[in-house]
ZAMARGU-4260 file (C-alpha; in steps of 0.2 Angstrom, whole numbers, plus 5000, padded with zeros to 4 digits):
<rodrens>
0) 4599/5050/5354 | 4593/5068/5349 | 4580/5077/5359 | 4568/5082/5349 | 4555/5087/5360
5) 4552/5106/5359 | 4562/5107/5379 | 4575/5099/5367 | 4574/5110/5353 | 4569/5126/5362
10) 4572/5125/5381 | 4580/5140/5389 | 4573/5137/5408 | 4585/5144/5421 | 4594/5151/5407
15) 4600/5167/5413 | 4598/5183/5398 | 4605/5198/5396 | 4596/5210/5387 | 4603/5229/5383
20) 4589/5240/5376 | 4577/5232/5385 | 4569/5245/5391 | 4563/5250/5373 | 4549/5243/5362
25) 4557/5230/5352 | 4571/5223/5368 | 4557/5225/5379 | 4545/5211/5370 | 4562/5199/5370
30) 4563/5200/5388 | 4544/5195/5391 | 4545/5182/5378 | 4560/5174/5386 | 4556/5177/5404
35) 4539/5168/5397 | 4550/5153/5392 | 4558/5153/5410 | 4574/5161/5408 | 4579/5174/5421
40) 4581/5189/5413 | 4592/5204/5417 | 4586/5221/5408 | 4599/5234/5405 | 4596/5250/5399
45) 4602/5269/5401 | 4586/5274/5409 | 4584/5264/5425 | 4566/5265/5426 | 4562/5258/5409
50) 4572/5243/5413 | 4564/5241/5428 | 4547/5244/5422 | 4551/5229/5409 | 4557/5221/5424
55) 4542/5222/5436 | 4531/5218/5422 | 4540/5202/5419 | 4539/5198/5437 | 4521/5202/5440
60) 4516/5190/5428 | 4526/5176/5438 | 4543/5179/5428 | 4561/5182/5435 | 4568/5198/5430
65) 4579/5214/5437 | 4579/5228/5429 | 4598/5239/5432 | 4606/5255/5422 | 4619/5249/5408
70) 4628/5261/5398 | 4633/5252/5381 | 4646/5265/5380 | 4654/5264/5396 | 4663/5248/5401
75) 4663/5252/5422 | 4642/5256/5420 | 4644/5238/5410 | 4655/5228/5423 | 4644/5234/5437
80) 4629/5227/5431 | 4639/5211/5425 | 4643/5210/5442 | 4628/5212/5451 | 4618/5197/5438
85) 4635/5184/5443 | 4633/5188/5461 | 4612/5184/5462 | 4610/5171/5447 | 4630/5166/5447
90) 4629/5163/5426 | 4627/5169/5409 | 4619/5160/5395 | 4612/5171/5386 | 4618/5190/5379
95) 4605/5200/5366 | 4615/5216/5359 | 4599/5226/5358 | 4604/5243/5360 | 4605/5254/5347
100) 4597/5267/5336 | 4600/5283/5324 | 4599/5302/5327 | 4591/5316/5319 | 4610/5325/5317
105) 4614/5310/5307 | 4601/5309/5293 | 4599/5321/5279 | 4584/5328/5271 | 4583/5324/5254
110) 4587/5306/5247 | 4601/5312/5234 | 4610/5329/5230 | 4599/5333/5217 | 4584/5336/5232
115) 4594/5348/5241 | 4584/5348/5256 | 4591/5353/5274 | 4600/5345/5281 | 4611/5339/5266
120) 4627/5326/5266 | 4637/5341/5267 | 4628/5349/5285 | 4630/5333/5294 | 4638/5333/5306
125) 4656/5321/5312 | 4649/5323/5331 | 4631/5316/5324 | 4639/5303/5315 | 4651/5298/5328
130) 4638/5294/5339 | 4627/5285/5329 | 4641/5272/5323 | 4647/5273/5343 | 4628/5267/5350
135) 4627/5254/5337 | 4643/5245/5335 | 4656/5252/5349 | 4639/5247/5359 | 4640/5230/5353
140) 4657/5227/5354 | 4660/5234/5372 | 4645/5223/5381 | 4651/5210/5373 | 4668/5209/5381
145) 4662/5212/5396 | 4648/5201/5395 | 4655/5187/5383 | 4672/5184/5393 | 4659/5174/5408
150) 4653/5164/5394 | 4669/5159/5386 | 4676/5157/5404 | 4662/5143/5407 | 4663/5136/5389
155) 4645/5140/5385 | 4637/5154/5379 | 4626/5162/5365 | 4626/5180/5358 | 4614/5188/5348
160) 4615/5204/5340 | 4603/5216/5334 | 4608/5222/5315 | 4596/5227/5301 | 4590/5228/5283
165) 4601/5244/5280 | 4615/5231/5285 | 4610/5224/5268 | 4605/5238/5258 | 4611/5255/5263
170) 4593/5266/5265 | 4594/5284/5259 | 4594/5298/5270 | 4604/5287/5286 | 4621/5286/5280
175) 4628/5281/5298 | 4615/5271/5304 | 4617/5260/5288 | 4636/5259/5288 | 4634/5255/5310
180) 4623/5240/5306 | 4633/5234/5292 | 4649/5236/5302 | 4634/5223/5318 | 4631/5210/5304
185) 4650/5208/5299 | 4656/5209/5318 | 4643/5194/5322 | 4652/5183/5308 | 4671/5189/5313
190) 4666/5187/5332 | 4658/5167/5327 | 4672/5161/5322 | 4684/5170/5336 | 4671/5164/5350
195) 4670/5145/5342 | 4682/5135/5350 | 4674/5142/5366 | 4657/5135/5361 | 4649/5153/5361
200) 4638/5154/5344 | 4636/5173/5339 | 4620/5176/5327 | 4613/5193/5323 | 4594/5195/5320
205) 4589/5207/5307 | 4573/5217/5309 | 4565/5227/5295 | 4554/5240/5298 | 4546/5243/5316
210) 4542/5258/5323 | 4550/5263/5336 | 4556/5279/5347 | 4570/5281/5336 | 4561/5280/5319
215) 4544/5287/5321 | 4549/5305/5314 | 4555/5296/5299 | 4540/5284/5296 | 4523/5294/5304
220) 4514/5311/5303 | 4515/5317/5319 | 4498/5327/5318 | 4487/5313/5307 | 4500/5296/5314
225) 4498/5291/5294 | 4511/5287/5286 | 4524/5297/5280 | 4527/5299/5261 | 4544/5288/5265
230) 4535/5278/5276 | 4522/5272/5262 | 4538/5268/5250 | 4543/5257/5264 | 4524/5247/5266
235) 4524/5247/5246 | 4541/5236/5247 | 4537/5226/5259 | 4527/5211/5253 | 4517/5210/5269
240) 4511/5227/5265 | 4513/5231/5285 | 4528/5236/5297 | 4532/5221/5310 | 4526/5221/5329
245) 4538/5219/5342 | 4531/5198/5343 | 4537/5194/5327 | 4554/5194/5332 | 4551/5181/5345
250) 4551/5165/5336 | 4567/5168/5327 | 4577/5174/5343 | 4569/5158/5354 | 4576/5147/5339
255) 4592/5157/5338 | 4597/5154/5358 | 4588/5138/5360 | 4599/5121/5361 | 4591/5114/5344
260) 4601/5128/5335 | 4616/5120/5342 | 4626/5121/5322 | 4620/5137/5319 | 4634/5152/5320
265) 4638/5165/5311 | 4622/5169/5305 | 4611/5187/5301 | 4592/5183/5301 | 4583/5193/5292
270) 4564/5195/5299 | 4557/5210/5286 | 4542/5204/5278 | 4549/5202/5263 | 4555/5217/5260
275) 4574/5211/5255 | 4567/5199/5243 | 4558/5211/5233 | 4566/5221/5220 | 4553/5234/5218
280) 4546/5226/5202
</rodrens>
């Protein structure tokens, strides 16, 4: 008989996570949420002492969590820190492709060629651009085989990538972070169906727009924190007439890696206030 009890539908206890990013505002929150929930947490991220800062405050509110350097770029910083998690907690369940972000070299300053504003398309440069679609995809798909080959060795597993609403709708001004995240959403389907037979489900969760360290240039006034003339498009198109907090991610990644999603692969979640279901009239 089906357990429908929420320990059924939702129960991670003991569940060791993986989490890359999680020393940032949105990755961060995901590690307390699940920690909450009872999972020991492992915190990856390329500065040390944010991933340990997450990780102390996990554990100081009774949680289990470690906090280690990972470089989503570099497989031997990767295989360390896989290493490490296997040797204390001897497992893992859970794998949250958080990392990621875009770059000033990357982003032009108008929204079409008829603006010309600095930088144009034509100024950007391939090094910008490179790194970019590296941090977000190459990110992705390196942790993953370092990480994913345990879970496919133990038959179990559950993958959740980070994408976005460029993914569905290219934004101006970002052409590489858009075509990255587009490059996350198709990777989670292609990787869902390679990873099946292994029972490892691969979903992605969409944010749409937070503010972060990555985007706050694009979306507030430094001096006055108001926000920017983009930044206003953004709230006027999206129905909730807000940007999302870090918590509103939680319910759709807790049902994303809980047991009661069991059928569910393949899948990119969209959590955006609305903002894809609105056509602007």
């Amino acid at each position: 008989m089906t357990d429908y009890s929420l320990e059924g539908l939702f129960g991670i206890k003991d569940r060791v996570a993986v989490i890359t990013g999680g020393g940032g505002v949105l990755c961060g929150e995901m590690a307390r949420a699940l920690a909450a929930l009872g999972a020991k947490v492992a915190i990856l991220d390329l500065e040390k002492k944010a991933a340990e800062g997450v990780a102390g405050e996990i554990t100081h509110a009774g949680g289990t969590a470690k906090g280690l350097e990972g470089d989503v770029l570099e497989t031997e910083s990767l295989v360390r820190a896989r290493d490490a998690i296997l040797e204390d907690w001897g497992r893992i369940d859970i794998l949250i492709n958080g990392a990621g972000g875009n770059h000033k070299t990357a982003t032009t300053g108008g929204t079409s060629v008829a603006d010309q504003v600095d930088p144009t398309f034509f100024d950007l440069s391939g090094d910008g651009v490179q790194f970019v679609f590296n941090l977000n995809f190459l990110g992705t798909l390196l942790v993953t085989q370092v990480f994913g080959k345990p879970m496919v060795d133990e038959d179990s597993g559950n993958i959740i990538n980070i994408s976005s609403m460029n993914a569905f709708t290219p934004l101006t001004k970002i052409p590489a972070y858009s075509a990255a995240k587009a490059a996350v959403s198709n990777f989670t389907q292609w990787l869902s169906v390679h990873f099946a037979p292994a029972n490892v489900r691969v979903n992605a969760i969409a944010p749409g727009f937070f503010l972060t360290a990555q985007n706050r240039f694009l979306l507030l006034d430094e001096a006055t924190e108001q926000p920017t003339p983009r930044g206003q498009t953004i709230i006027d198109h999206t129905p909730m007439r807000r940007y999302g907090e870090p918590a509103d991610l939680v319910s759709s990644l807790v049902w994303l890696v809980g047991p009661g999603a069991r059928f569910v692969t393949g899948t990119v979640v969209p959590v955006d206030g609305g903002f894809a279901a609105f056509s602007g009239v």
